[in-house]
PDB file of N, CA, C, O and CB in Angstrom:
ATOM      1  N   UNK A   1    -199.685 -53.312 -42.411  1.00  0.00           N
ATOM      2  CA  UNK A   1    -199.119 -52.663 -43.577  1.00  0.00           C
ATOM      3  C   UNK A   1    -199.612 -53.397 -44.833  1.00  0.00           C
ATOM      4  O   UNK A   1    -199.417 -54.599 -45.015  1.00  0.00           O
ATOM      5  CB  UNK A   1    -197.558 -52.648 -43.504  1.00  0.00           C
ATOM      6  N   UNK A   2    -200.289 -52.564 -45.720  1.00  0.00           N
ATOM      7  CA  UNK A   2    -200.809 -53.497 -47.112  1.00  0.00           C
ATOM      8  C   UNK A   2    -199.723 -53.873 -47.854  1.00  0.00           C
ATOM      9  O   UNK A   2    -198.688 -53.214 -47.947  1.00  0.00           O
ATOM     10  CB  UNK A   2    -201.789 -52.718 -48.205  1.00  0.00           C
ATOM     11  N   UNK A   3    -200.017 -55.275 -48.564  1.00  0.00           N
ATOM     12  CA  UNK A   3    -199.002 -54.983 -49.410  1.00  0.00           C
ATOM     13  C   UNK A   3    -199.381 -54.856 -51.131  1.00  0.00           C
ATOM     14  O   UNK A   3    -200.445 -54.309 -51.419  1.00  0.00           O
ATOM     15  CB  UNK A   3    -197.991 -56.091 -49.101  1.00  0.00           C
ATOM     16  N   UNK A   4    -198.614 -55.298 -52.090  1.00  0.00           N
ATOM     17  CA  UNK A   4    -198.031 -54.472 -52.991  1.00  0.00           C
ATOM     18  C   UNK A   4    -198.688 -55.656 -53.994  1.00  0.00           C
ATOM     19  O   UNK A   4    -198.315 -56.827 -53.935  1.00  0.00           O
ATOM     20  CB  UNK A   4    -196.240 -54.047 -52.875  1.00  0.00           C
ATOM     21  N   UNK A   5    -199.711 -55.178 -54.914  1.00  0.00           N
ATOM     22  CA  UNK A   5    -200.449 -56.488 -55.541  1.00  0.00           C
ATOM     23  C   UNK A   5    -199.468 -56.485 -56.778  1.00  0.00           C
ATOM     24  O   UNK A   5    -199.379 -55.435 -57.414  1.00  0.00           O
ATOM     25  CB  UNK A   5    -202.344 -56.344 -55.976  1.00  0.00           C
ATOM     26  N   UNK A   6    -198.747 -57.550 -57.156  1.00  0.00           N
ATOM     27  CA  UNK A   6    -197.958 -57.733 -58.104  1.00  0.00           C
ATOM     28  C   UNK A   6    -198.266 -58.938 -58.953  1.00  0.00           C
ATOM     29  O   UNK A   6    -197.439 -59.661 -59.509  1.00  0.00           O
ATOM     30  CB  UNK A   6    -196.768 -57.746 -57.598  1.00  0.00           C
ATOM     31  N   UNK A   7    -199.821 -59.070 -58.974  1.00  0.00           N
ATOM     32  CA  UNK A   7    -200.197 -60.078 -60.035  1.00  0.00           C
ATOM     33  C   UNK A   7    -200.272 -59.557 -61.597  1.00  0.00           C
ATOM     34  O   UNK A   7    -200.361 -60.292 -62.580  1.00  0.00           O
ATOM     35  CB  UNK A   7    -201.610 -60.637 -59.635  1.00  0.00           C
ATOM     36  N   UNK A   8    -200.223 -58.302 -61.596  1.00  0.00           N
ATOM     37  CA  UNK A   8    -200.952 -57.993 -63.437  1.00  0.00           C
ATOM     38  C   UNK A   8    -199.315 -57.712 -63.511  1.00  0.00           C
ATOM     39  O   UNK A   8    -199.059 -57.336 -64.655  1.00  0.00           O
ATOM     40  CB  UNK A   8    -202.539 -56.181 -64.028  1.00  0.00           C
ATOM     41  N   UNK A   9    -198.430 -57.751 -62.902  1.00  0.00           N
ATOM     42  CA  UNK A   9    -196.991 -56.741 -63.528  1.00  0.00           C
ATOM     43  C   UNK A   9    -196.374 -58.149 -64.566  1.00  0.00           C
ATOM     44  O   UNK A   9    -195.939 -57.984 -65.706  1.00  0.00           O
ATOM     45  CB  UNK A   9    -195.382 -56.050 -61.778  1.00  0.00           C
ATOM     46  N   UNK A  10    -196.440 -59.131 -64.055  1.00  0.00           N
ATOM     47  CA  UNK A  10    -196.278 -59.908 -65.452  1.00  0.00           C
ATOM     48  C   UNK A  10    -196.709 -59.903 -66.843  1.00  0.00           C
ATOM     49  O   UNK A  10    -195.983 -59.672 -67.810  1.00  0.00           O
ATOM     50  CB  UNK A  10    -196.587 -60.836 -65.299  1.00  0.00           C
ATOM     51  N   UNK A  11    -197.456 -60.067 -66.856  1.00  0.00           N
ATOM     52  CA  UNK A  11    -198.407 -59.649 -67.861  1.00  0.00           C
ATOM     53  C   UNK A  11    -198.689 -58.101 -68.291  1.00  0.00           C
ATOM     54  O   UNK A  11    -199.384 -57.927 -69.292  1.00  0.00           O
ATOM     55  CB  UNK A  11    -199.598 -60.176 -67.410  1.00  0.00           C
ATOM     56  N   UNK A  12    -198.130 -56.844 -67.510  1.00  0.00           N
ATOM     57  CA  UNK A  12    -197.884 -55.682 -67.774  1.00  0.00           C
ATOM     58  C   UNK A  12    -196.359 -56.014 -68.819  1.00  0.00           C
ATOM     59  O   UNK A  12    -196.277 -55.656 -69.994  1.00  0.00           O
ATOM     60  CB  UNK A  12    -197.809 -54.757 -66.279  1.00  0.00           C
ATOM     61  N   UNK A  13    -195.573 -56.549 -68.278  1.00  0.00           N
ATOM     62  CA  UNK A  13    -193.955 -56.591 -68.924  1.00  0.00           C
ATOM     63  C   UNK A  13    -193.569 -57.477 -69.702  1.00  0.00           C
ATOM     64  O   UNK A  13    -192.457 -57.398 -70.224  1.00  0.00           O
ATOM     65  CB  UNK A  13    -192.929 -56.725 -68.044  1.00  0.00           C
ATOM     66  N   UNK A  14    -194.893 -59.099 -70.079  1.00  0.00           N
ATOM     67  CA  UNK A  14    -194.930 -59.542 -71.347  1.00  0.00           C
ATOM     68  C   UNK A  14    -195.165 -58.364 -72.355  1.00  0.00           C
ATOM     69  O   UNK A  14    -194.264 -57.944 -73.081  1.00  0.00           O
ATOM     70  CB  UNK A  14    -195.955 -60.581 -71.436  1.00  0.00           C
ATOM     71  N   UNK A  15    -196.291 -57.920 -72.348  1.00  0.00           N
ATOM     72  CA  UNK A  15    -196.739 -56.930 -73.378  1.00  0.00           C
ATOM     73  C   UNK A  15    -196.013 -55.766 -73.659  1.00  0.00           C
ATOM     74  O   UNK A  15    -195.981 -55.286 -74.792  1.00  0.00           O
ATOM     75  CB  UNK A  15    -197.922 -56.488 -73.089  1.00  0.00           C
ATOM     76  N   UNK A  16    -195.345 -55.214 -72.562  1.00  0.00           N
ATOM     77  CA  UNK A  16    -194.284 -54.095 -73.099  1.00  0.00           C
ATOM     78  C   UNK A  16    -193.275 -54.408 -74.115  1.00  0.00           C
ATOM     79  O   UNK A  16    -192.985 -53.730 -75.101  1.00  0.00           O
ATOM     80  CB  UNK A  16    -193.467 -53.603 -72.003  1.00  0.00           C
ATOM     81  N   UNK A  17    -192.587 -55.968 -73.591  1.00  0.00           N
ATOM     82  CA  UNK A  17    -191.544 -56.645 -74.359  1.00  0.00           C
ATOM     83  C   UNK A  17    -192.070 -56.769 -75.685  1.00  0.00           C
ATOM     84  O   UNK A  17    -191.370 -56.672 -76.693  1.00  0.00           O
ATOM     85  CB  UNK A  17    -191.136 -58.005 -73.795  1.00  0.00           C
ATOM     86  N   UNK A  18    -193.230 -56.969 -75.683  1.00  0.00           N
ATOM     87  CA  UNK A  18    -193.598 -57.352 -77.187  1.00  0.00           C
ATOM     88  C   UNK A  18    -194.350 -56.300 -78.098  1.00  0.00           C
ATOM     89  O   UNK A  18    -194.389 -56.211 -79.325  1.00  0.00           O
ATOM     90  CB  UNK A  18    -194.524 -58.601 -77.155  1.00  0.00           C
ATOM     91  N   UNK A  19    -194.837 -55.663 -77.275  1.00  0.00           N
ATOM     92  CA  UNK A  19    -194.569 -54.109 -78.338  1.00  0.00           C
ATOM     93  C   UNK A  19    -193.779 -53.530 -78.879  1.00  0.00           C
ATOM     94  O   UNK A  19    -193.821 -52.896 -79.933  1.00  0.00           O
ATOM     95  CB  UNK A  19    -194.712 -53.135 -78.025  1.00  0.00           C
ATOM     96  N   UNK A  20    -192.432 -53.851 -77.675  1.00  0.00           N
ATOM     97  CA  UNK A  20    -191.512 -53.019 -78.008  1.00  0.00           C
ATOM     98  C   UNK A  20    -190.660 -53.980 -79.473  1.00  0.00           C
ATOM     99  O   UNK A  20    -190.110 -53.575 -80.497  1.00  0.00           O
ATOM    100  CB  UNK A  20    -190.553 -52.645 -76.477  1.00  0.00           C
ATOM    101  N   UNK A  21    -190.818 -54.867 -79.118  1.00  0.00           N
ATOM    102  CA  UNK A  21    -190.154 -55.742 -80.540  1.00  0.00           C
ATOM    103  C   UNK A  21    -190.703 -55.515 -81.706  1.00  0.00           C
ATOM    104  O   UNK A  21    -189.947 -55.209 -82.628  1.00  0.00           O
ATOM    105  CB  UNK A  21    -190.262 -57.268 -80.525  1.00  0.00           C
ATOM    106  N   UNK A  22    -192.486 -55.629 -82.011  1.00  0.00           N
ATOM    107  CA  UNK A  22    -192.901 -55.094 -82.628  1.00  0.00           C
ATOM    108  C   UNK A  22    -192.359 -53.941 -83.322  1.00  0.00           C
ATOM    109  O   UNK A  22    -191.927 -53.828 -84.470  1.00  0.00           O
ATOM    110  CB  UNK A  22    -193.628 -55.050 -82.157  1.00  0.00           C
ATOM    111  N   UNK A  23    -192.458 -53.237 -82.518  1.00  0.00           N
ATOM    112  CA  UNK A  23    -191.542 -51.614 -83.033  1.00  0.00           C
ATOM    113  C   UNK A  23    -190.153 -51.608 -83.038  1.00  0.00           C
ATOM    114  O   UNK A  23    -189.600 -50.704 -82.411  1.00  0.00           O
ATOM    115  CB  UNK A  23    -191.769 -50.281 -82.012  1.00  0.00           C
ATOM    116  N   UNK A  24    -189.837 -51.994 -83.310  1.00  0.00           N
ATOM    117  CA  UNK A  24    -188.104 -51.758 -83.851  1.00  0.00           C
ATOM    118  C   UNK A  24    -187.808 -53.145 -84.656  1.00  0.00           C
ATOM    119  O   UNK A  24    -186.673 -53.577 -84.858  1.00  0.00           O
ATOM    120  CB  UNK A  24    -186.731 -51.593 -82.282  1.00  0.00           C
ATOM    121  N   UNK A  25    -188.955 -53.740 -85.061  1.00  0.00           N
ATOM    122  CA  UNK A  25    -189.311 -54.507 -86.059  1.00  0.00           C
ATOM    123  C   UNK A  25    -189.735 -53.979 -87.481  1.00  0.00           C
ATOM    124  O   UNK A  25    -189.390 -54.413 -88.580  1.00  0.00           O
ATOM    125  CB  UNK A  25    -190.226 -55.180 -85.557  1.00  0.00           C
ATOM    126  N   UNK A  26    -190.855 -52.576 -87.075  1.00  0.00           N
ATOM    127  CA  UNK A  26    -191.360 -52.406 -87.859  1.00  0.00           C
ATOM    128  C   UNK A  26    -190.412 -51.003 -88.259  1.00  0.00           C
ATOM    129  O   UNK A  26    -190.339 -50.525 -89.391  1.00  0.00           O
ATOM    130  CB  UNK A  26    -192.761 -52.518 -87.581  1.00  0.00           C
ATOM    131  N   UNK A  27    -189.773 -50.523 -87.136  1.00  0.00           N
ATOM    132  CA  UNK A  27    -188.900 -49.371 -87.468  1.00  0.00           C
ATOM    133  C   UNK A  27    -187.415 -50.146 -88.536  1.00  0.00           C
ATOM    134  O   UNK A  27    -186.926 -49.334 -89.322  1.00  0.00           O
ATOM    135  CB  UNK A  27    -188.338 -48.554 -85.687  1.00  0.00           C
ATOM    136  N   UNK A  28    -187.002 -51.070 -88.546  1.00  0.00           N
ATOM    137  CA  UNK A  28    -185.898 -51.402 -88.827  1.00  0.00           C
ATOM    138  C   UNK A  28    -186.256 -52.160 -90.087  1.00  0.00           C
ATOM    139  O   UNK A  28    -185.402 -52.697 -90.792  1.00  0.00           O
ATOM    140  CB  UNK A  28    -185.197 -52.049 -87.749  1.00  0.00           C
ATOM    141  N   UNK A  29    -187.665 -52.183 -90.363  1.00  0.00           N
ATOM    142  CA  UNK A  29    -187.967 -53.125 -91.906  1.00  0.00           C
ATOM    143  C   UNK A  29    -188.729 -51.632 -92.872  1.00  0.00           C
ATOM    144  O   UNK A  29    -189.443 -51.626 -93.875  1.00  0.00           O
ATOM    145  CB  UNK A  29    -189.598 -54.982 -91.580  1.00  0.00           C
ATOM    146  N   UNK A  30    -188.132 -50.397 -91.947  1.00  0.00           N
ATOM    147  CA  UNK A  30    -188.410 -49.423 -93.066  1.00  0.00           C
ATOM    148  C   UNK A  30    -186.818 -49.046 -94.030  1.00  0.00           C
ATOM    149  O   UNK A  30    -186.838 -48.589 -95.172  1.00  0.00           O
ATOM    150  CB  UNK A  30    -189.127 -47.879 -92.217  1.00  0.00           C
ATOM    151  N   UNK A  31    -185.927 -49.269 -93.487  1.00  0.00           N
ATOM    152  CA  UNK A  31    -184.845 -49.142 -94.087  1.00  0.00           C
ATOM    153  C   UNK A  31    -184.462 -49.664 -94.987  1.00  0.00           C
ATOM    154  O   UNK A  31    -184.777 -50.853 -95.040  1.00  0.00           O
ATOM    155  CB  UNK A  31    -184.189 -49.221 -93.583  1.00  0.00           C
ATOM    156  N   UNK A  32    -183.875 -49.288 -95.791  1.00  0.00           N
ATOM    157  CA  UNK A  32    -183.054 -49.750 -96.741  1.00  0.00           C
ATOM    158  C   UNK A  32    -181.803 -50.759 -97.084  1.00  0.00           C
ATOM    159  O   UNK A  32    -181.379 -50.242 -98.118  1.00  0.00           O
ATOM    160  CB  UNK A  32    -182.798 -48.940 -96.950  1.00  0.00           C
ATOM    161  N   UNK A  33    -181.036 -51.799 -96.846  1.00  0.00           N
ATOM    162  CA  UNK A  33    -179.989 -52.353 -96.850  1.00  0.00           C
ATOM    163  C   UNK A  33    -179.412 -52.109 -98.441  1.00  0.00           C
ATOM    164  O   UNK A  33    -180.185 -51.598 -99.251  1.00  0.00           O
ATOM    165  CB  UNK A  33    -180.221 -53.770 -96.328  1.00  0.00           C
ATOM    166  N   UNK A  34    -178.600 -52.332 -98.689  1.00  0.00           N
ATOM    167  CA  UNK A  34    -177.976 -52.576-100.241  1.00  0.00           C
ATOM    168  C   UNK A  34    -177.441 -54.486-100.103  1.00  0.00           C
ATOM    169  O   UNK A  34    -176.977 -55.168 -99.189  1.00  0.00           O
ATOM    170  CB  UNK A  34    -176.164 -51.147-100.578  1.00  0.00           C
ATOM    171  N   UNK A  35    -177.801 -54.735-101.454  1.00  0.00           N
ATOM    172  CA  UNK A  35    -177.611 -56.207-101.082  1.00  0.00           C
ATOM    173  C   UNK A  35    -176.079 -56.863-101.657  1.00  0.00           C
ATOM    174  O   UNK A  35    -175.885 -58.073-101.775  1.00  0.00           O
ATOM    175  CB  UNK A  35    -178.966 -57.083-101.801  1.00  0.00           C
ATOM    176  N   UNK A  36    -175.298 -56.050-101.904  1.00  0.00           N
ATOM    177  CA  UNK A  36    -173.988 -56.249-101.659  1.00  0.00           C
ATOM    178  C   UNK A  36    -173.086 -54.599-101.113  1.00  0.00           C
ATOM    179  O   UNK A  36    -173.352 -53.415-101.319  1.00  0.00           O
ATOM    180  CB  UNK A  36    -173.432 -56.965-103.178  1.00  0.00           C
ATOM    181  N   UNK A  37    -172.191 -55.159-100.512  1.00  0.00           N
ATOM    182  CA  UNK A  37    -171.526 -54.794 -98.963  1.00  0.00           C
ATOM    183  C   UNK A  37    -170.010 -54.238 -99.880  1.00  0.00           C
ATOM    184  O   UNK A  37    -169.209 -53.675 -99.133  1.00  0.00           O
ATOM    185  CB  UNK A  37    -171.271 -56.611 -97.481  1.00  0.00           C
ATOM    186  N   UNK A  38    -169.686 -54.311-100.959  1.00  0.00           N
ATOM    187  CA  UNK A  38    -168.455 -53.932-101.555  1.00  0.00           C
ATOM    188  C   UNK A  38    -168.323 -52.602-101.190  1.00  0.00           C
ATOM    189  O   UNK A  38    -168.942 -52.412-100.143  1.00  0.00           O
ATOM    190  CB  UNK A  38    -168.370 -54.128-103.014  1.00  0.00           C
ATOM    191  N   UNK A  39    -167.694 -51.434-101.671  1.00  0.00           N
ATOM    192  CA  UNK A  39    -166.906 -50.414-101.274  1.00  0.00           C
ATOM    193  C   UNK A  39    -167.453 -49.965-102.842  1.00  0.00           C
ATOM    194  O   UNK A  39    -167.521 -50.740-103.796  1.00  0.00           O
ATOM    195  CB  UNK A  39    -165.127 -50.672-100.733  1.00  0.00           C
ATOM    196  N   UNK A  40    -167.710 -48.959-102.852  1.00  0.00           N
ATOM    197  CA  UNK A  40    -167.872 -47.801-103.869  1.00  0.00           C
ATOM    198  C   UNK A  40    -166.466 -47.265-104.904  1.00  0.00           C
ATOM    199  O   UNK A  40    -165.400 -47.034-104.333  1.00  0.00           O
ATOM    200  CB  UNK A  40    -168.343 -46.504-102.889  1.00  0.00           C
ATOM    201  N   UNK A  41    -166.549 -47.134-106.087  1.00  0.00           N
ATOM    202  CA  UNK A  41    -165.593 -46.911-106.940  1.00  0.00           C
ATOM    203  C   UNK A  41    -165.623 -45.594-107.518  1.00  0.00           C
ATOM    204  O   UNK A  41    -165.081 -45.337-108.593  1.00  0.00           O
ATOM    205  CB  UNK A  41    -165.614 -47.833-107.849  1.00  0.00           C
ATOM    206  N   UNK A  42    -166.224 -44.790-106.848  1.00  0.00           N
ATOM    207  CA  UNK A  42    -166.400 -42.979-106.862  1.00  0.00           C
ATOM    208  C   UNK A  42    -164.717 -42.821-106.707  1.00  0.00           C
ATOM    209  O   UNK A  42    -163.981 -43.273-105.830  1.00  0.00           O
ATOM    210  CB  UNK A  42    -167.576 -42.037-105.161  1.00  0.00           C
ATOM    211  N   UNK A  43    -164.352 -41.892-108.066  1.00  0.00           N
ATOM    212  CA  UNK A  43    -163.258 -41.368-107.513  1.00  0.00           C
ATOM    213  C   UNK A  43    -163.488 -40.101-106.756  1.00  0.00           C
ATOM    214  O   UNK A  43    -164.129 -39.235-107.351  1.00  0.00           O
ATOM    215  CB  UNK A  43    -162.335 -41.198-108.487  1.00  0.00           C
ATOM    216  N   UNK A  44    -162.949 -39.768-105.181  1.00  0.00           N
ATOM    217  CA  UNK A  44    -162.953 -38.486-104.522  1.00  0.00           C
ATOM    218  C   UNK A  44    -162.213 -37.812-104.959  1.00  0.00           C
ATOM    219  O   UNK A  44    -161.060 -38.152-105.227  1.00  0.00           O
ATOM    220  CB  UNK A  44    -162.770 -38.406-103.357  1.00  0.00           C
ATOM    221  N   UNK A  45    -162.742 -36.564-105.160  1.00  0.00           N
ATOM    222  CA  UNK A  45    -162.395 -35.254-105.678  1.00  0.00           C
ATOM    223  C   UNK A  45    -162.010 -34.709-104.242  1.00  0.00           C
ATOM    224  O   UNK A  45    -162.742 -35.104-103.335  1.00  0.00           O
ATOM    225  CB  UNK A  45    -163.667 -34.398-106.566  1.00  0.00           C
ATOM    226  N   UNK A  46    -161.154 -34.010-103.960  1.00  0.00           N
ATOM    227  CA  UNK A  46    -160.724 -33.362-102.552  1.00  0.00           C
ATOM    228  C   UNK A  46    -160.748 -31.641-102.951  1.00  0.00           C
ATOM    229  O   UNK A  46    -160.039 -30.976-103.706  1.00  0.00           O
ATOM    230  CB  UNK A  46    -158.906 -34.004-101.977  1.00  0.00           C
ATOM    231  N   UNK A  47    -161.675 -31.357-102.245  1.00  0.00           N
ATOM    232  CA  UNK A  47    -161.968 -29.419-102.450  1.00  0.00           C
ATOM    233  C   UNK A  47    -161.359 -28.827-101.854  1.00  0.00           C
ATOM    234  O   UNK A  47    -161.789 -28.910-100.703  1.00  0.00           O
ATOM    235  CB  UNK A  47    -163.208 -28.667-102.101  1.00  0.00           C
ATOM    236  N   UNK A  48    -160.166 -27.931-101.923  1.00  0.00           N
ATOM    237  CA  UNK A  48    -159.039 -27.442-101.454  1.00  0.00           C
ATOM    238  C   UNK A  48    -159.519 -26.404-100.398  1.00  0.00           C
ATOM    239  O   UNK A  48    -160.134 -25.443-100.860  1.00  0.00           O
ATOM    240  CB  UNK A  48    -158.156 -26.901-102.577  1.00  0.00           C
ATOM    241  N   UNK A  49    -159.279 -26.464 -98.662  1.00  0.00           N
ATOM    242  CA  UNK A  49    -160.422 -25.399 -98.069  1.00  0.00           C
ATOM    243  C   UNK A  49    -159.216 -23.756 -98.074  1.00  0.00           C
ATOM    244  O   UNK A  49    -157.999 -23.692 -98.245  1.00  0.00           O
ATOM    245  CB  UNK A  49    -161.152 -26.096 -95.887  1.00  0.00           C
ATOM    246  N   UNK A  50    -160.023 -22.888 -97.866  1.00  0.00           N
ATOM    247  CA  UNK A  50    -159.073 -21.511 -97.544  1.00  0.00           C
ATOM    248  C   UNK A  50    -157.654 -21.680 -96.815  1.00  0.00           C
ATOM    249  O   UNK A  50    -156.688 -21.007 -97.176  1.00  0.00           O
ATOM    250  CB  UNK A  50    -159.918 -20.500 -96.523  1.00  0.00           C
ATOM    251  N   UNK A  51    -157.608 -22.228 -96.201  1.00  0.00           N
ATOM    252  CA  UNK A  51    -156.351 -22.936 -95.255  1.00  0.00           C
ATOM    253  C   UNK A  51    -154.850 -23.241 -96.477  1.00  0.00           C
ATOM    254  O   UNK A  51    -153.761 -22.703 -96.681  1.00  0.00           O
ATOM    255  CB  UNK A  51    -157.121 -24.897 -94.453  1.00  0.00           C
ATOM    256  N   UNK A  52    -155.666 -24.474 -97.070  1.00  0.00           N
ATOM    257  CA  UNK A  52    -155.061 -24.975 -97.974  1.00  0.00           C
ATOM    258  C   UNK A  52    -154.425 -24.425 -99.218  1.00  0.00           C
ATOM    259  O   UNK A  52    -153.477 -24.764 -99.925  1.00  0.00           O
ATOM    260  CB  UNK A  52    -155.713 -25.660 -98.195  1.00  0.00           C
ATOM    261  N   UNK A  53    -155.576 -23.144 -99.219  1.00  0.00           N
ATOM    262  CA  UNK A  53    -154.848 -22.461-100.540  1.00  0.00           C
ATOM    263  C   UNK A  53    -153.521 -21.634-100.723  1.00  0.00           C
ATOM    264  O   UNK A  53    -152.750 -21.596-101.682  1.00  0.00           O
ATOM    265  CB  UNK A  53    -155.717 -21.575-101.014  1.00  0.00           C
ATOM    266  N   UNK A  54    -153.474 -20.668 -98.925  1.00  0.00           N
ATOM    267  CA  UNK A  54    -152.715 -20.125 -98.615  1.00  0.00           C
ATOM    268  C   UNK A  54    -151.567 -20.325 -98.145  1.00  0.00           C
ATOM    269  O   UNK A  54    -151.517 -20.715 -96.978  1.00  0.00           O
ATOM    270  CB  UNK A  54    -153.090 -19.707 -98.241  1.00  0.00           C
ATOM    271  N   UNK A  55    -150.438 -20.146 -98.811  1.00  0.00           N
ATOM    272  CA  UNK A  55    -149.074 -20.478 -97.534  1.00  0.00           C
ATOM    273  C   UNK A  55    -148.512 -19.508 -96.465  1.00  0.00           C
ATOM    274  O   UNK A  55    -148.071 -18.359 -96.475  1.00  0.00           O
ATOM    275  CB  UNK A  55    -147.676 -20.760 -98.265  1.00  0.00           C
ATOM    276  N   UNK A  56    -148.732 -20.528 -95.486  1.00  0.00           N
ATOM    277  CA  UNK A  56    -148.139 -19.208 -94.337  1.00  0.00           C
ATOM    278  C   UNK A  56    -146.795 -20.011 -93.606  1.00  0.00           C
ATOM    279  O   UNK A  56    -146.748 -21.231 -93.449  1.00  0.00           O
ATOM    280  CB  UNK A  56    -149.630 -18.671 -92.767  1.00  0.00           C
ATOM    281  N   UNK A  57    -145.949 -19.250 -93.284  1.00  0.00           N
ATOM    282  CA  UNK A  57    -144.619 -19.459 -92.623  1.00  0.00           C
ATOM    283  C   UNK A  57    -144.656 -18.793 -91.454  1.00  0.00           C
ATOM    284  O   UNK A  57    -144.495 -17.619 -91.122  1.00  0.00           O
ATOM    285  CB  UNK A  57    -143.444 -19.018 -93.392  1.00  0.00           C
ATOM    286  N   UNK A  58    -145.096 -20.580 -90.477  1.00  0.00           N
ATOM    287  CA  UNK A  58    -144.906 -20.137 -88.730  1.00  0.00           C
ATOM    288  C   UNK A  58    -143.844 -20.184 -88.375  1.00  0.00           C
ATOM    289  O   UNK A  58    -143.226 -21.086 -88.940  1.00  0.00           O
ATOM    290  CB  UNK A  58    -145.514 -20.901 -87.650  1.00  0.00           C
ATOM    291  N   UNK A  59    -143.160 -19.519 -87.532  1.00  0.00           N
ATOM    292  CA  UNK A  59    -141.972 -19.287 -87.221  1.00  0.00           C
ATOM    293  C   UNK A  59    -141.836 -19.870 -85.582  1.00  0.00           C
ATOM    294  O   UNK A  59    -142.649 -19.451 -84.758  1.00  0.00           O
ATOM    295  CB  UNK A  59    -141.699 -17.730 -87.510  1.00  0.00           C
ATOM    296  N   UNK A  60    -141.030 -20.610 -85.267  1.00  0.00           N
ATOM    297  CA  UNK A  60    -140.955 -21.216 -83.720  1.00  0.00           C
ATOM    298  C   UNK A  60    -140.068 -19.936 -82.928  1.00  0.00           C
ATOM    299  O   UNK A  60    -139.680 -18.941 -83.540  1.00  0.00           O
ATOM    300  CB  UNK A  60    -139.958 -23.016 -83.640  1.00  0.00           C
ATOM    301  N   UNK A  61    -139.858 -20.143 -81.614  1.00  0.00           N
ATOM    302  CA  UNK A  61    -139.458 -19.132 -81.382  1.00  0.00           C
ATOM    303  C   UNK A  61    -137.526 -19.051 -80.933  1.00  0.00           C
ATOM    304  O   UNK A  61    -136.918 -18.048 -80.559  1.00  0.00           O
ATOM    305  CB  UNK A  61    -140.528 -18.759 -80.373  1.00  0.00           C
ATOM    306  N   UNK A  62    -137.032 -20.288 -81.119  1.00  0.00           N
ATOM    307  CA  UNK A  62    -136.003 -21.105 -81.341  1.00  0.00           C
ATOM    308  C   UNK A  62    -135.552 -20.348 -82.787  1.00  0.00           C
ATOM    309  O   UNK A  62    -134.477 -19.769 -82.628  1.00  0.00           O
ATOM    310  CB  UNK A  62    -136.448 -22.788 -81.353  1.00  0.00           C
ATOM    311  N   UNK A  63    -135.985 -20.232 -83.880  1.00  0.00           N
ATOM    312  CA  UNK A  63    -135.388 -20.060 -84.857  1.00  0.00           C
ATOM    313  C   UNK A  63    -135.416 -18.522 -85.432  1.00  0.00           C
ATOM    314  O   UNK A  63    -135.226 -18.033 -86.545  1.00  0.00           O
ATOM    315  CB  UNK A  63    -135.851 -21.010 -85.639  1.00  0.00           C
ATOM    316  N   UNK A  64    -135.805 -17.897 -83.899  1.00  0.00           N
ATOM    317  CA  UNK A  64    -136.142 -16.734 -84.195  1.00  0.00           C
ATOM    318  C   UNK A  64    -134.713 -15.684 -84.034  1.00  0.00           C
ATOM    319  O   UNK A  64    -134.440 -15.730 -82.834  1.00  0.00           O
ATOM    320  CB  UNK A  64    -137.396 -16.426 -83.276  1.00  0.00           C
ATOM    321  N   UNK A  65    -133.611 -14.685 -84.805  1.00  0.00           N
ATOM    322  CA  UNK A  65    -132.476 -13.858 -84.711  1.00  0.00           C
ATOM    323  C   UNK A  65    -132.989 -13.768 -83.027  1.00  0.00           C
ATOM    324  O   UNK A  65    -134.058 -13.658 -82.427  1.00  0.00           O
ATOM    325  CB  UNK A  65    -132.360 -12.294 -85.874  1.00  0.00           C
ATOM    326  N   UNK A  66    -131.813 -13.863 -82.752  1.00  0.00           N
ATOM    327  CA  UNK A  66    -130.932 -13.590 -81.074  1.00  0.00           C
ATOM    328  C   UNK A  66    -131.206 -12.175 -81.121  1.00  0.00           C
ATOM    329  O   UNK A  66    -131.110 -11.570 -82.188  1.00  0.00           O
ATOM    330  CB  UNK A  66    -128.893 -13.956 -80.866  1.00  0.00           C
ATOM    331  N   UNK A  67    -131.502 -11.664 -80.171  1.00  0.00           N
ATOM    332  CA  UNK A  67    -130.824  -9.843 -80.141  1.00  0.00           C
ATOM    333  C   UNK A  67    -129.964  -9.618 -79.118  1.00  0.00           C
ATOM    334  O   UNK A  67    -129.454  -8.506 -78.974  1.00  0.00           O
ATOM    335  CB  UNK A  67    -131.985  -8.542 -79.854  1.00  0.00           C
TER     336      UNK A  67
END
């Protein structure tokens, strides 16, 4: 039974590792950071949705006249 030549797979899975760092090196130094981390002083405006505009009166069925 032959077996299974596993001399280059080292050296196959150095180089993957280090491509792959490469790239999400070079993917993650395209972004942007902001260089302070505080919280924004936008006052939110809240846009009232269709729901909100309308009043509706649900009725349970407990509080509903006996017949």
């Amino acid at each position: 039974m032959p077996q299974l030549d596993t001399t280059a797979w080292s050296i196959t899975i150095m180089s993957m590792i280090l491509t792959l760092f490469i790239l999400f090196q070079l993917k993650i130094s395209k972004h942007y950071y902001p260089h302070n981390a505080e919280t924004s002083t936008k006052p939110h405006h809240k846009t009232p949705t269709p729901w909100e505009k309308k009043w509706t009166k649900i009725y349970s069925p407990l509080s509903l006249p006996q017949w």
